[in-house]
ChimeraX commands (.cxc) that place a marker at each C-alpha (Angstrom):
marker #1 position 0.00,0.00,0.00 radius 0.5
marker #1 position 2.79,2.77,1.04 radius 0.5
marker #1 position 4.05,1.76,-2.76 radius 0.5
marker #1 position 0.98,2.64,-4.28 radius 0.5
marker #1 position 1.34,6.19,-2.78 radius 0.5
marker #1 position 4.87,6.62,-3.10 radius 0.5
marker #1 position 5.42,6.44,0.98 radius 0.5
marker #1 position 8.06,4.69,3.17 radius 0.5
marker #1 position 7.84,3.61,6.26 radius 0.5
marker #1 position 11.10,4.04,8.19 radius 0.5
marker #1 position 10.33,1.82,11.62 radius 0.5
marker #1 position 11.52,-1.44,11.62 radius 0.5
marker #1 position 11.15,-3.12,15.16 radius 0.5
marker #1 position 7.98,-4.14,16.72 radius 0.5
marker #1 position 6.23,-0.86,18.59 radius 0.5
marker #1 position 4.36,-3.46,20.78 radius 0.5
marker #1 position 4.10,-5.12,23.58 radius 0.5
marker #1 position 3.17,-8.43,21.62 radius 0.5
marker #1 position 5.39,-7.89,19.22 radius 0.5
marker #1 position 3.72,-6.70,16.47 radius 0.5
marker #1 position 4.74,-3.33,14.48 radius 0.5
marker #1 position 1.50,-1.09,14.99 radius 0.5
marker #1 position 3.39,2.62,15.38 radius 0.5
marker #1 position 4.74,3.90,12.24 radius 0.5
marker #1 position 6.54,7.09,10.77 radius 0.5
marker #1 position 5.63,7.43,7.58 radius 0.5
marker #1 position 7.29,10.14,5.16 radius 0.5
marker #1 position 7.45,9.73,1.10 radius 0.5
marker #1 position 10.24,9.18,-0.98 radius 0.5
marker #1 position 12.92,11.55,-0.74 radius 0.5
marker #1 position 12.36,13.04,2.57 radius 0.5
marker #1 position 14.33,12.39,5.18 radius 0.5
marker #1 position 14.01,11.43,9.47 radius 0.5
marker #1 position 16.45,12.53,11.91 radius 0.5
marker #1 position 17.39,11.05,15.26 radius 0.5
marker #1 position 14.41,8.06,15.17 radius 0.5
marker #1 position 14.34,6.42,18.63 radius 0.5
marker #1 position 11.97,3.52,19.40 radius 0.5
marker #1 position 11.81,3.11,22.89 radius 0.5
marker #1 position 10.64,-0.42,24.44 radius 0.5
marker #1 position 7.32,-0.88,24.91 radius 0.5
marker #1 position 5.86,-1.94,28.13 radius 0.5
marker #1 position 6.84,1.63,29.91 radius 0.5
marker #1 position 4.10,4.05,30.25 radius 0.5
marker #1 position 1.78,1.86,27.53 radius 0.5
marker #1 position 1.70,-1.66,25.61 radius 0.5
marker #1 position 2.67,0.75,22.57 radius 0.5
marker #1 position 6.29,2.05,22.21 radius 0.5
marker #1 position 6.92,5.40,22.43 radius 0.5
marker #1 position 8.48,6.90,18.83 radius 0.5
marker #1 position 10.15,9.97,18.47 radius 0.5
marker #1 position 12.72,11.42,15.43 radius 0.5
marker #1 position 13.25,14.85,13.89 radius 0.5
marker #1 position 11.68,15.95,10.72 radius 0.5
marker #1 position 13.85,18.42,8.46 radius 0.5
marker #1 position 11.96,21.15,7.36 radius 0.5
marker #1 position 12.67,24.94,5.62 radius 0.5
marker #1 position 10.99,27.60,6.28 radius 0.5
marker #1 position 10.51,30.16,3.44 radius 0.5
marker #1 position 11.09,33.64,4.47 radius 0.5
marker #1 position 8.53,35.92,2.39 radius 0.5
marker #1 position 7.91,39.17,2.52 radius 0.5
marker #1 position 4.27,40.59,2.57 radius 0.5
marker #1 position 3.30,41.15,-1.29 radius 0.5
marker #1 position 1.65,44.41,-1.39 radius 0.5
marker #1 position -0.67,44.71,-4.21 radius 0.5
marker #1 position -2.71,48.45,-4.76 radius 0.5
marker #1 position -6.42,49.03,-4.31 radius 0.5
marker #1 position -8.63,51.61,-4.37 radius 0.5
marker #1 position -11.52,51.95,-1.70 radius 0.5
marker #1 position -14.76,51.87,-4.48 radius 0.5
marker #1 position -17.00,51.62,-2.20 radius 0.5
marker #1 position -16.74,55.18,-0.07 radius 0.5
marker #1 position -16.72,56.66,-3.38 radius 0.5
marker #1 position -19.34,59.26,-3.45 radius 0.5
marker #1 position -21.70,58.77,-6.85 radius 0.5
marker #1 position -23.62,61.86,-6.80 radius 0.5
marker #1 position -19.36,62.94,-6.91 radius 0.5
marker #1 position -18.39,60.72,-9.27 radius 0.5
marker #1 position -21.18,61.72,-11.70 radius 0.5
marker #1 position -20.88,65.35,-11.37 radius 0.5
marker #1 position -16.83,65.07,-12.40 radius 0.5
marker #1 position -17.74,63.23,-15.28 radius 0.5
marker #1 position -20.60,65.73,-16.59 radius 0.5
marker #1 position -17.89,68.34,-15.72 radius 0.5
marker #1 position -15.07,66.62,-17.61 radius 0.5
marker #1 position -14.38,65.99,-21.65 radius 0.5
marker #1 position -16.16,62.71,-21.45 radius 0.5
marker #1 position -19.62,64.72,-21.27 radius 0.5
marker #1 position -18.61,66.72,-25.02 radius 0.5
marker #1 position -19.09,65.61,-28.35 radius 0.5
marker #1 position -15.95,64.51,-29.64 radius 0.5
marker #1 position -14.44,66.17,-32.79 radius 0.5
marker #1 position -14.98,63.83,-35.91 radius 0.5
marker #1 position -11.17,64.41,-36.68 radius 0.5
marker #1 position -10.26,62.29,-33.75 radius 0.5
marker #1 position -9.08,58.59,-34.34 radius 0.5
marker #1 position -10.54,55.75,-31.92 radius 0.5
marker #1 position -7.20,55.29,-30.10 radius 0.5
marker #1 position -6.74,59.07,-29.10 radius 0.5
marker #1 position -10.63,58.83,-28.04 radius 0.5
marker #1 position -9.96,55.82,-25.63 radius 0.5
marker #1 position -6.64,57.32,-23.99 radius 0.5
marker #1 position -8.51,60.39,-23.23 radius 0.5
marker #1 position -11.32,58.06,-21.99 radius 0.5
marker #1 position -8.76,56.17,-20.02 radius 0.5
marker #1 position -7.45,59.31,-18.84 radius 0.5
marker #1 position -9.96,61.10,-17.78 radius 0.5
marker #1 position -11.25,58.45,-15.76 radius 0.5
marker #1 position -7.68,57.54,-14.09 radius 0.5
marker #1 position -7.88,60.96,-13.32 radius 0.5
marker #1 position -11.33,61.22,-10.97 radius 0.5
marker #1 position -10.53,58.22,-9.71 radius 0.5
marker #1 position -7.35,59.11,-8.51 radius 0.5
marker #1 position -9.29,62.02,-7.05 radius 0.5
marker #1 position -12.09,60.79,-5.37 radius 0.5
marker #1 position -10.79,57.06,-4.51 radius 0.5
marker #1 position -6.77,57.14,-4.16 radius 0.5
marker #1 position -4.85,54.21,-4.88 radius 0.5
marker #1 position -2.68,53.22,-2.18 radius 0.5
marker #1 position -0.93,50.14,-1.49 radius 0.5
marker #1 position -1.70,47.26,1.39 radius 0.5
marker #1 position 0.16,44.22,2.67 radius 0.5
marker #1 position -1.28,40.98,1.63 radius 0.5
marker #1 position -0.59,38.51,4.75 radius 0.5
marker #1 position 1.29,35.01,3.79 radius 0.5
marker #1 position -0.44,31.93,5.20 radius 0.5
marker #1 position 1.39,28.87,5.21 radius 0.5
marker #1 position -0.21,26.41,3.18 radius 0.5
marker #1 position -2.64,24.54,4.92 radius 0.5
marker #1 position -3.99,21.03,2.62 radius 0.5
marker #1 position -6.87,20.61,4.97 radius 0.5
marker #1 position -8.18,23.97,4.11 radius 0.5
marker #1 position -10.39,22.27,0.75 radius 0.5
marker #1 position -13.19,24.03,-1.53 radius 0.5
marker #1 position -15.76,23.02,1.28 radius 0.5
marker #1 position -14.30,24.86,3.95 radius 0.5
marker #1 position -13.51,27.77,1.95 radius 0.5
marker #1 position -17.67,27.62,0.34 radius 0.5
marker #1 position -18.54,27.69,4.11 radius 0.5
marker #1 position -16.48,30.10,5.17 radius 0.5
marker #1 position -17.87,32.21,2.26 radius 0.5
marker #1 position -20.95,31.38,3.17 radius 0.5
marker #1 position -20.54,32.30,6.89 radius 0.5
marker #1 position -19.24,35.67,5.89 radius 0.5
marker #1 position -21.94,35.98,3.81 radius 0.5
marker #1 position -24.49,35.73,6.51 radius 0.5
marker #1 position -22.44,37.92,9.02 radius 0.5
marker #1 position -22.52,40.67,6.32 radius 0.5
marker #1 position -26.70,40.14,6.18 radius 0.5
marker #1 position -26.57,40.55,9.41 radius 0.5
marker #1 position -24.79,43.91,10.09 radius 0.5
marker #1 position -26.93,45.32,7.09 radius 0.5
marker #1 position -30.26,44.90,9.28 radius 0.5
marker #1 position -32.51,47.47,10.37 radius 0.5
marker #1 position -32.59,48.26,14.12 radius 0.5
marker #1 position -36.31,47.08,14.44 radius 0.5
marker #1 position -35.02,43.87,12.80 radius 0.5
marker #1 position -32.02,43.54,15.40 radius 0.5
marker #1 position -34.54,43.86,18.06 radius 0.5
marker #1 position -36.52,41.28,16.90 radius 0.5
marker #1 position -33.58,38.98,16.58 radius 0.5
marker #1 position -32.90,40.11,20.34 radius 0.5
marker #1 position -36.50,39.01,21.27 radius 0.5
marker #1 position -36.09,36.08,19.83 radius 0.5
marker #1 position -33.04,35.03,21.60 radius 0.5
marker #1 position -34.43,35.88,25.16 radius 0.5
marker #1 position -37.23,33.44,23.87 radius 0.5
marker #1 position -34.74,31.04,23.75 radius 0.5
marker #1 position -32.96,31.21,26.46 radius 0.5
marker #1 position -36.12,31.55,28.41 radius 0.5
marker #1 position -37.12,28.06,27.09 radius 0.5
marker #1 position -33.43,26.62,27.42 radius 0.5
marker #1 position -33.23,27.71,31.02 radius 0.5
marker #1 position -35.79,25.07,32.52 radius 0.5
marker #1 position -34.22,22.43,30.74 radius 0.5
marker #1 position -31.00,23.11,32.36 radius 0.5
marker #1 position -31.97,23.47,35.65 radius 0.5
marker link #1:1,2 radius 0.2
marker link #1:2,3 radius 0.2
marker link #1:3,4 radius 0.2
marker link #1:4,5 radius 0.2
marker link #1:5,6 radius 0.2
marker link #1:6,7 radius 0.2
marker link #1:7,8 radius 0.2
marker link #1:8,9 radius 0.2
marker link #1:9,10 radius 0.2
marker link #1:10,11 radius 0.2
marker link #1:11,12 radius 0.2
marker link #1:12,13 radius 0.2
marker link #1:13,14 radius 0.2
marker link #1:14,15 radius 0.2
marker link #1:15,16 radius 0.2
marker link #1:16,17 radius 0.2
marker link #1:17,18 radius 0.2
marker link #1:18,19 radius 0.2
marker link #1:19,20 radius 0.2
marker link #1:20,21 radius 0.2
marker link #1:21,22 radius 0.2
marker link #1:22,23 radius 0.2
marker link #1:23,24 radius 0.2
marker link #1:24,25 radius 0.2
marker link #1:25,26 radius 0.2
marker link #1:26,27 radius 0.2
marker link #1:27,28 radius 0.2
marker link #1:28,29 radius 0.2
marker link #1:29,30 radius 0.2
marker link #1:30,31 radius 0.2
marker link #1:31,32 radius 0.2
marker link #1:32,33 radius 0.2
marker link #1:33,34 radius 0.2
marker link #1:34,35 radius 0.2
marker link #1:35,36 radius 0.2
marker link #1:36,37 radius 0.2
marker link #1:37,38 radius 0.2
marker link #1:38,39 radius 0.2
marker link #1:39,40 radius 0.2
marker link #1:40,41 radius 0.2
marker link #1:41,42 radius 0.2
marker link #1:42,43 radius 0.2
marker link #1:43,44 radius 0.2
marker link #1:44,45 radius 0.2
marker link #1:45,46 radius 0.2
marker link #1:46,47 radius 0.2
marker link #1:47,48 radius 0.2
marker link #1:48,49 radius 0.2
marker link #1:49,50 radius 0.2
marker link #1:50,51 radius 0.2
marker link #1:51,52 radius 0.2
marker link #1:52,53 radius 0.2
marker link #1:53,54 radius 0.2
marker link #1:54,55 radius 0.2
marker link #1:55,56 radius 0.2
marker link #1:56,57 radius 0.2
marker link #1:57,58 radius 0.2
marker link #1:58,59 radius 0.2
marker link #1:59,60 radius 0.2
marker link #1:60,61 radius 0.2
marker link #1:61,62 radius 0.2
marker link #1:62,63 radius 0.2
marker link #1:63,64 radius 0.2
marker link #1:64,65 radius 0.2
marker link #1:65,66 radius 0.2
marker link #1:66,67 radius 0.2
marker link #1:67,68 radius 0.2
marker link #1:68,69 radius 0.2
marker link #1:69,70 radius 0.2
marker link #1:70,71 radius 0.2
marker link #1:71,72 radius 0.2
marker link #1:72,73 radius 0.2
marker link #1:73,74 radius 0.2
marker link #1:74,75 radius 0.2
marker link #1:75,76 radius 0.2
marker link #1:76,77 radius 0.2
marker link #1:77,78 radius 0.2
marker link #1:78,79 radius 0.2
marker link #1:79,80 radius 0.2
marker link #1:80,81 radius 0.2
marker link #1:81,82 radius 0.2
marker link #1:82,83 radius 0.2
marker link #1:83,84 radius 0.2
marker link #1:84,85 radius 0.2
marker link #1:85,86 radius 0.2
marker link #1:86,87 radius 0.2
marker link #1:87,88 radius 0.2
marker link #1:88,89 radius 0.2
marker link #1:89,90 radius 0.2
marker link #1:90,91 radius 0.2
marker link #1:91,92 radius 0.2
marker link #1:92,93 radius 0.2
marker link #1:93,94 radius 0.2
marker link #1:94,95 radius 0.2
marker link #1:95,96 radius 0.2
marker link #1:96,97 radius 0.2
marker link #1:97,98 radius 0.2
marker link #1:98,99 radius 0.2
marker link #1:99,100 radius 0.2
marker link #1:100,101 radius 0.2
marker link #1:101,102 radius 0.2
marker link #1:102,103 radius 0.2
marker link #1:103,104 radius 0.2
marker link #1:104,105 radius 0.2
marker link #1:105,106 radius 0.2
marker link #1:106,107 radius 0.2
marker link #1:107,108 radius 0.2
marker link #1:108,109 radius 0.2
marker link #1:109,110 radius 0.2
marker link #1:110,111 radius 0.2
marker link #1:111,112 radius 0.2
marker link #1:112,113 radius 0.2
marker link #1:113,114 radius 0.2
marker link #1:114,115 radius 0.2
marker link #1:115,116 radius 0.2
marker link #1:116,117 radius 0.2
marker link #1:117,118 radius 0.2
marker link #1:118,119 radius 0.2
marker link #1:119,120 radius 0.2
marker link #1:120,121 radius 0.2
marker link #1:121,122 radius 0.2
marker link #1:122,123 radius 0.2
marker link #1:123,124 radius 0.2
marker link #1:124,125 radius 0.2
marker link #1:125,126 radius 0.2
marker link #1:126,127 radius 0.2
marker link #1:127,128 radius 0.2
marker link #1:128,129 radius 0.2
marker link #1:129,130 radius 0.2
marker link #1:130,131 radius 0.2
marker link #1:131,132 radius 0.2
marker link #1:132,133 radius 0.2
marker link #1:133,134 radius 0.2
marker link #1:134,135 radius 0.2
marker link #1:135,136 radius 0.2
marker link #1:136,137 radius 0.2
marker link #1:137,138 radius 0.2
marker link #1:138,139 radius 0.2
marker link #1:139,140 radius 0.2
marker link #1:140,141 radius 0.2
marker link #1:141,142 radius 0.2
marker link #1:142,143 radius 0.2
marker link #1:143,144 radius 0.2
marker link #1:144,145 radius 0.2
marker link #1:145,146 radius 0.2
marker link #1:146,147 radius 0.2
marker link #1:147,148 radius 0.2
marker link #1:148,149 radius 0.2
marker link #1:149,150 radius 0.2
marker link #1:150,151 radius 0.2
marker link #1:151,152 radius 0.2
marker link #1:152,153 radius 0.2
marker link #1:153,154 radius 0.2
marker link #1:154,155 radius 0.2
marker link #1:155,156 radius 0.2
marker link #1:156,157 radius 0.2
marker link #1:157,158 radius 0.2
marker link #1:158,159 radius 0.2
marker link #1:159,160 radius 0.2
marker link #1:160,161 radius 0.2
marker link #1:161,162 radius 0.2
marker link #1:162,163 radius 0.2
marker link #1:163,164 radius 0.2
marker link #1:164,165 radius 0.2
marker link #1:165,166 radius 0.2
marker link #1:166,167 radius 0.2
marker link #1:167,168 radius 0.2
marker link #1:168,169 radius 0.2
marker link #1:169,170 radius 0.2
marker link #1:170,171 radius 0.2
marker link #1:171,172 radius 0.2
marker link #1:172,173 radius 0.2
marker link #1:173,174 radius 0.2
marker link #1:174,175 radius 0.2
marker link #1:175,176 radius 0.2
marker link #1:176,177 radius 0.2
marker link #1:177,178 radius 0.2
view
C-alpha cells in the first residue's frame, strides 16, 4: 500500500508489547528522518513510544503588497458630477481617431478616480499552506461571511426582533437546564 502512494515507512522493530509493528513514521520518498528512537514498549503503555526529527525549511517571504482603491466610499452623486464636468460629457471632434478617443477616456477616468478614490498600497498577509483547508471549507467560510454581512446590514427594528427572539430562547433553554 505505502508503494501505491509513493510512501516509506522508516520503523523497523515491533512498537508493541506483543510484538507486532503497529506505530509507524511514515514520510514519502525523498524526505528524510532525523534522530528516530523507538523506545521499548511496556513503559508508560503496551505501545512504544516513537520519536525522530523531521527536516523542514521555512521560506522567508515578505508581505506582497498589491494596490487598491476603496470603491465603495466613493461618493456617486461625486463621481457623476466630475464626469458631466469633464471631456467625457462633449461631443468629440470627428477628426479624432478611436485610439486618441480611448486614452482620453482612459485618462480622464484615471484621473477622478485618482481624485475621489486614491490608490494606495496594502500588505497581503502570507499563510502557510494549509492542505486541509479544501473548496468546502472555503464555500462555508464564504458562506458564513456571507451571513455575518446580512446581518450587520439589518434594520434596528429587525435587530430587536432577533434580540427578542433570543431571550425566547434562552427563556425556554433555562428550565431544561436546571
Amino acid at each position: 500500500m505505502f508503494d501505491v502512494f509513493d510512501v516509506q515507512q522508516h520503523v523497523t522493530g515491533p512498537t508493541h508489547l506483543l510484538g507486532g509493528t503497529l506505530d509507524l513514521v511514515a514520510t514519502f520518498y525523498g524526505h528524510d528522518v532525523n534522530d528516530l528512537c523507538v523506545d521499548p514498549a511496556g513503559i508508560i503503555s503496551d505501545h512504544s513510544l516513537i520519536t525522530c526529527s523531521l527536516p523542514s525549511t521555512r521560506r522567508d517571504t515578505s508581505a506582497p503588497t498589491r494596490v487598491v482603491r476603496a470603491w465603495c466610499k466613493i461618493d456617486r452623486s461625486a463621481f457623476l458630477q466630475a464626469i458631466r464636468d469633464s471631456s467625457l460629457s462633449c461631443t468629440p471632434s470627428s477628426l479624432r481617431t478611436a485610439e486618441e478617443l480611448f486614452a482620453e477616456y482612459d485618462t480622464v477616468l484615471r484621473s477622478i478616480t485618482d481624485q475621489l478614490a486614491p490608490a494606495h498600497q496594502v500588505r497581503s498577509r502570507v499563510r502557510p499552506h494549509a492542505p486541509w483547508f479544501d473548496a468546502e471549507c472555503r464555500a462555508t467560510r464564504r458562506d458564513c461571511r456571507k451571513l455575518e454581512r446580512l446581518t450587520q446590514l439589518t434594520t434596528p427594528k429587525e435587530k430587536s426582533g432577533l434580540q427578542e427572539e433570543r431571550s425566547y430562547k434562552s427563556l425556554y433553554k433555562s428550565p431544561i437546564l436546571q
